[in-house]
N, C-alpha and C positions, 0 to 999 in steps of 0.2 A: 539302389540303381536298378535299373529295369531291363532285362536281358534283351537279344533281338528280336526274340519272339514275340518278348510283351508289346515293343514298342511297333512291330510288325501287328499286333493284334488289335490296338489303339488304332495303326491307322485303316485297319480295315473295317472299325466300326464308324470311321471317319468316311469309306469309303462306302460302306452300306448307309449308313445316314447320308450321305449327299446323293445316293442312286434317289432314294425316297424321298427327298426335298424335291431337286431339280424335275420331275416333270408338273410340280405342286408351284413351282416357282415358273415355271414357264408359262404356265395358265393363269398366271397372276391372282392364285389362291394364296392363303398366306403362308412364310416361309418355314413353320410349324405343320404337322403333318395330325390330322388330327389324333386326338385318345384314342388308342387302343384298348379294350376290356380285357384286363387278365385273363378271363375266359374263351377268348376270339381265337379260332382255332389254326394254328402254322401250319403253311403250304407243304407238302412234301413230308409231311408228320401226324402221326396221331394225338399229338399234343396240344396242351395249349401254350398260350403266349408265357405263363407264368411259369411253366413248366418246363418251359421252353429255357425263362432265365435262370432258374434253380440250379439246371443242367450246368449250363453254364458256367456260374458260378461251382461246379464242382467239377468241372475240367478246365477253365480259365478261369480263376480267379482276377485275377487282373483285366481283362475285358469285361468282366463284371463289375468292378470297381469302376470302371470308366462309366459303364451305361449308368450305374447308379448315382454316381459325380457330375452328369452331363443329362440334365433333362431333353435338350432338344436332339441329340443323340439317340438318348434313350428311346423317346416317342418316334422318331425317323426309323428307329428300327425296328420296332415292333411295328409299324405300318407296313416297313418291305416285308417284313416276311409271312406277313399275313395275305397279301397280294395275291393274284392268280398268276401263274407260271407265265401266264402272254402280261400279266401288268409287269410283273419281275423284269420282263425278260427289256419291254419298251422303257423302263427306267432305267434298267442297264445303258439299252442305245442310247436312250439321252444323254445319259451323265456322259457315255464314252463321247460323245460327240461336243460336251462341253468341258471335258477334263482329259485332254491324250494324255497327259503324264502320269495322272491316276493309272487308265487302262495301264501303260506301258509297264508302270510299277505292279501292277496284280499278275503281268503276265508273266512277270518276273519271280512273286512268289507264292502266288495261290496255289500251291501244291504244299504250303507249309500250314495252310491253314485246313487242306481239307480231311486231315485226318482230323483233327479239334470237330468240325464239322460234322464228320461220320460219328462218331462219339457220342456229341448231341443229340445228333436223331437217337441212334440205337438206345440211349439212356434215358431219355427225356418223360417217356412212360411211367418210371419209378419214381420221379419225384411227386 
């Protein structure tokens, strides 16, 4: 059984995957966000993408299981967060403009995620 957290962290890569879709889908590119190179470097980190999911997978294991279970998940979200802060930021407003109950639900628990969050960065280096 999957505690609240996990199923809080599933949907937040449900929620960072649809920031990354929806401005790729509104331009009528396709609903796949393209590859990302293990080596493509995350915004807001000295890391890379790959480095990025190692981390990951050692402070949530289970949000790693998902990305690794969910290819177009996966790819969605190694494209957000490789994005510049102003692409992050207009994907955001997309999505919040076509998902309020997404937004309303993050505003409700993204403070459970940002420690998981801080973690990543600070660790992300060592892998």
């Amino acid at each position: 059984m999957r505690t609240p957290f996990a199923r809080w962290s599933i949907g937040a890569a449900a929620v960072v995957a649809g920031l990354a879709v929806v401005p790729a889908t509104a331009s009528a590119a396709p609903a796949t966000p393209p590859q990302t190179a293990p080596t493509a470097h995350v915004t807001g980190t000295t890391c890379t993408v790959e480095q990025v999911e190692k981390a990951i997978a050692a402070h949530e294991p289970t949000f790693a299981h998902h990305l690794a279970t969910h290819p177009k998940a996966n790819a969605a979200f190694e494209h957000y967060i490789t994005l510049t802060p102003a692409q992050q930021q207009a994907a955001r407003t997309a999505f919040v403009a076509a998902h309020s109950h997404a937004h309303k639900r993050w505003e409700r628990h993204h403070h459970k995620l940002e420690a998981k969050v801080t973690a990543v960065k600070a660790t992300c280096g060592q892998f």
